[in-house]
N, C-alpha and C positions, 0 to 999 in steps of 0.2 A: 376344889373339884375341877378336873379337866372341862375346859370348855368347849362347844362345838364345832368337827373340824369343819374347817375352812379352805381345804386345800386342792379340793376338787376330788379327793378319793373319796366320795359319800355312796352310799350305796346303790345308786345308779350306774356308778364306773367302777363296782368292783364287780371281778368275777363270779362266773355261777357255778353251784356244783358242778356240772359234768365240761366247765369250759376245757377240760383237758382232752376230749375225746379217745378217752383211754389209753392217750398215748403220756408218760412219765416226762418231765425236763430232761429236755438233751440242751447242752449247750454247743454243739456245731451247730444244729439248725438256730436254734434262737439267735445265734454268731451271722447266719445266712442272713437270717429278719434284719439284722441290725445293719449288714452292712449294702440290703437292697433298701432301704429304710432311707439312709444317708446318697445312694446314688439319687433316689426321686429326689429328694431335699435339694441336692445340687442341680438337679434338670429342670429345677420350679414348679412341679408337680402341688397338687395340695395336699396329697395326705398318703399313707399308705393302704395298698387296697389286694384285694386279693389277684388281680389282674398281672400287677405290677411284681408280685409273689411267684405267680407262677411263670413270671417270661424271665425275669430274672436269677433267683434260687432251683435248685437241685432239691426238692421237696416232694414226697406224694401228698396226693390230695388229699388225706386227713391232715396230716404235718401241716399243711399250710391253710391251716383253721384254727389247727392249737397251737403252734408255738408262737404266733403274733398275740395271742393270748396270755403266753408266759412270758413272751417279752412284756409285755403292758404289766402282770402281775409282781415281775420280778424289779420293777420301777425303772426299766430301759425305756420303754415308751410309754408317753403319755397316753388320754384315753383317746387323742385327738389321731394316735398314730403318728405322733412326730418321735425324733430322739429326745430323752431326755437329757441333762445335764450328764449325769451317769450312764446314761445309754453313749453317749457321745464321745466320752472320755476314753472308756470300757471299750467302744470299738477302735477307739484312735490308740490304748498304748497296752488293751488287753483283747485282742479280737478276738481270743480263742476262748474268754472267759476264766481263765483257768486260773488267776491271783485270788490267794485265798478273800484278798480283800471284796474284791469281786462279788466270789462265794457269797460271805458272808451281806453283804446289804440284799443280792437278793434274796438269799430267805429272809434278811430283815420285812423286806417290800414283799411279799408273800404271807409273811406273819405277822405286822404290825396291825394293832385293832382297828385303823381307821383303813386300811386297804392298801394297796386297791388289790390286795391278793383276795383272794373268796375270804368270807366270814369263819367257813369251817376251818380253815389251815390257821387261822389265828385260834381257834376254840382248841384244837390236836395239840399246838404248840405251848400255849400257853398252859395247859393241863397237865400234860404228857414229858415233855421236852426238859428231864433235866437229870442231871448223872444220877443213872443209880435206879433210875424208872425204864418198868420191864412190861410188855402188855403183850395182846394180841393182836391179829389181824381182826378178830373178830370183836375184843374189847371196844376197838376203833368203830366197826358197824353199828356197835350199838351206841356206841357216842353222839356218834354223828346227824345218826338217823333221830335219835332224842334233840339234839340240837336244831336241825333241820322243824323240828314237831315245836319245838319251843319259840322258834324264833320267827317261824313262816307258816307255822300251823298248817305243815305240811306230811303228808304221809307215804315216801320214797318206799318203788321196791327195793329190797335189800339186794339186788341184782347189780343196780345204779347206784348204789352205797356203797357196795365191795368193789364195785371197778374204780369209782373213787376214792377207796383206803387203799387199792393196789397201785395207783399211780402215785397216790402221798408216799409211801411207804420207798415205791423204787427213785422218788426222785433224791431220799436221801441215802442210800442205800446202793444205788448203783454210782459207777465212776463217771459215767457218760451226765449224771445228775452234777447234786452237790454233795456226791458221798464222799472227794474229797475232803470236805470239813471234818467228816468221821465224828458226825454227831451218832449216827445211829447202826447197831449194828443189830443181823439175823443172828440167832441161836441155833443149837442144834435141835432144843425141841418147835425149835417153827415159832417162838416170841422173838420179840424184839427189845432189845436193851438198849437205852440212849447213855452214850460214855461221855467222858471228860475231855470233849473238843481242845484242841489249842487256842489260845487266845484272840480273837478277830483282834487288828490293827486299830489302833487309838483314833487314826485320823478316820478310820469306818465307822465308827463308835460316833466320833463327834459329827458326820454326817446325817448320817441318821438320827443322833440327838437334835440336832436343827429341823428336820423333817417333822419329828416327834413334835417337839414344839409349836411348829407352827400348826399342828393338826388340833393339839390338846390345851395349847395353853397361846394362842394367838390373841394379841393386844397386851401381851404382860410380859413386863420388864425382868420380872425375877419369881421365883419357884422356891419355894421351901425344899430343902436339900433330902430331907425326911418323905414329902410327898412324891419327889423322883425317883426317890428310892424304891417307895413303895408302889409306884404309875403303872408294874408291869416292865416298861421300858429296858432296863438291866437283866432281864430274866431270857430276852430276846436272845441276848449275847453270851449268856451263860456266867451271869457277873454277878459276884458279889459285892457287898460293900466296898472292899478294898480297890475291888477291879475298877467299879464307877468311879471311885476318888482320883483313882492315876489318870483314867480317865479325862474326870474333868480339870484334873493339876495340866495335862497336857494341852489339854483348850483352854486354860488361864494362860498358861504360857505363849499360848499363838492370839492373845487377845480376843480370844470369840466371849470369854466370861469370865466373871468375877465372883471367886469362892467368899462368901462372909463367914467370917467363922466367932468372930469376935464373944456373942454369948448367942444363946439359942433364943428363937430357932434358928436354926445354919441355913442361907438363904443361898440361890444361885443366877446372879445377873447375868442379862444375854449381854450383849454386847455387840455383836455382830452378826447377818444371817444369811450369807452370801456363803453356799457353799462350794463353788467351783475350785475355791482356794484348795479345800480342805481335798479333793478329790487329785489335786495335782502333787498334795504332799502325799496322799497314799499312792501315787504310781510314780512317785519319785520325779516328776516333772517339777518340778518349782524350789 
């Protein structure tokens, strides 16, 4: 069984329902957060602030409540409001967000169960999110709002539930989001159907495996090959079997782990957990 995370996304520092304030991911602004983020960094500043947001970015004053929010959720910035690893890479050889590699970890970091994106964008994802699955705007309302009742024994208007399935919905969906991934598309009767995305990048993949682990399976050398399969984690990326194997063939081969195959159960050693490396191979730096 996955263990408890440890990584600081616990549900203190994930997002809340409406941290979006009804505005969708844009990645120019959240490009803006990132790269006023790194000038206080360099001015010795301590953290990012909303001050520092508005003297520096080209933001209205909703924008500059929500997108430091989806920077944090999309795992650019910590909860500290620093850059992260990824946030820092991201601004230095992708500013404009736009590498599908990119793309893809944040809605990893949005949709991954331990955070630090909100609870519900993991409940949507994980349920919803796989070729071939078609819903409503309204299926989503009542998901959510059931999830919400379950989980917080809470009871949203459905007013503040639809403006939150309208901001999920365009953040994959619109170009200005990550509807470049072309996970999700509108229909002509007003559903939405999730298609057969292109493959996210190996070295994305083993990033986020590392993140993974350290969240679910922290203090442990090796994972049954069978229970990563089954963790959830693969479904993030739209992977099957096969997809995980090359996968994790391609982090054997850069030494982060070690495939046992010899008889079952099929086991998989870490080895390594430094991912800066792996993030200079997906942007071609290293």
């Amino acid at each position: 069984m996955p263990t408890k995370n440890t990584n600081g996304s616990d549900g203190k520092h994930r997002l809340g329902l409406t941290f979006h304030r009804t505005f969708s991911l844009s990645r120019s602004a959240v490009s803006q957060i990132l790269q006023v983020a790194e000038k206080i960094e360099l001015q010795g500043s301590k953290k990012l602030d909303l001050k520092s947001i508005t003297e520096f970015a080209s933001l209205g004053s909703i924008y500059i409540e929500a997108m430091p929010r989806y920077a944090r959720g999309s795992g650019l910035l910590n909860s500290k409001g620093f850059l992260t690893e990824l946030g820092r890479l991201a601004n230095k050889y992708d500013s404009l967000l736009d590498q599908s590699g990119t793309q893809w970890l944040m809605h990893y970091h949005l949709s991954a169960p331990h955070g630090p994106g909100a609870p519900f964008w993991h409940e949507v994802v994980s349920n919803r999110f796989y070729p071939g699955s078609v819903f409503s705007a309204d299926d989503l309302v009542e998901q959510i709002g059931n999830f919400i009742w379950e989980t917080e024994n809470k009871i949203l208007s459905e007013r503040a539930v639809r403006s939150t399935v309208t901001v999920f919905l365009g953040t994959y969906t619109k170009p200005e989001g990550l509807g470049k991934l072309r996970m999700l598309e509108d229909t002509d009767s007003g559903r939405y159907r999730v298609r057969e995305p292109a493959p996210p990048p190996n070295w994305a993949v083993g990033y986020a495996l590392l993140d993974f682990w350290e969240a679910h399976y922290s203090g442990r050398l090796s994972v049954g090959l069978d229970t990563l399969q089954e963790s959830g984690f693969p479904g993030l990326f739209f992977m099957g079997k096969a997809d995980l194997d090359e996968a994790l063939q391609v982090l054997q081969e850069a030494h982060y782990l070690e495939l046992h195959r010899t008889a079952p159960p099929y086991q998989v050693v870490l080895l390594r957990q430094d991912r800066e490396f792996l993030l200079h191979k997906l942007y071609g730096t290293n």
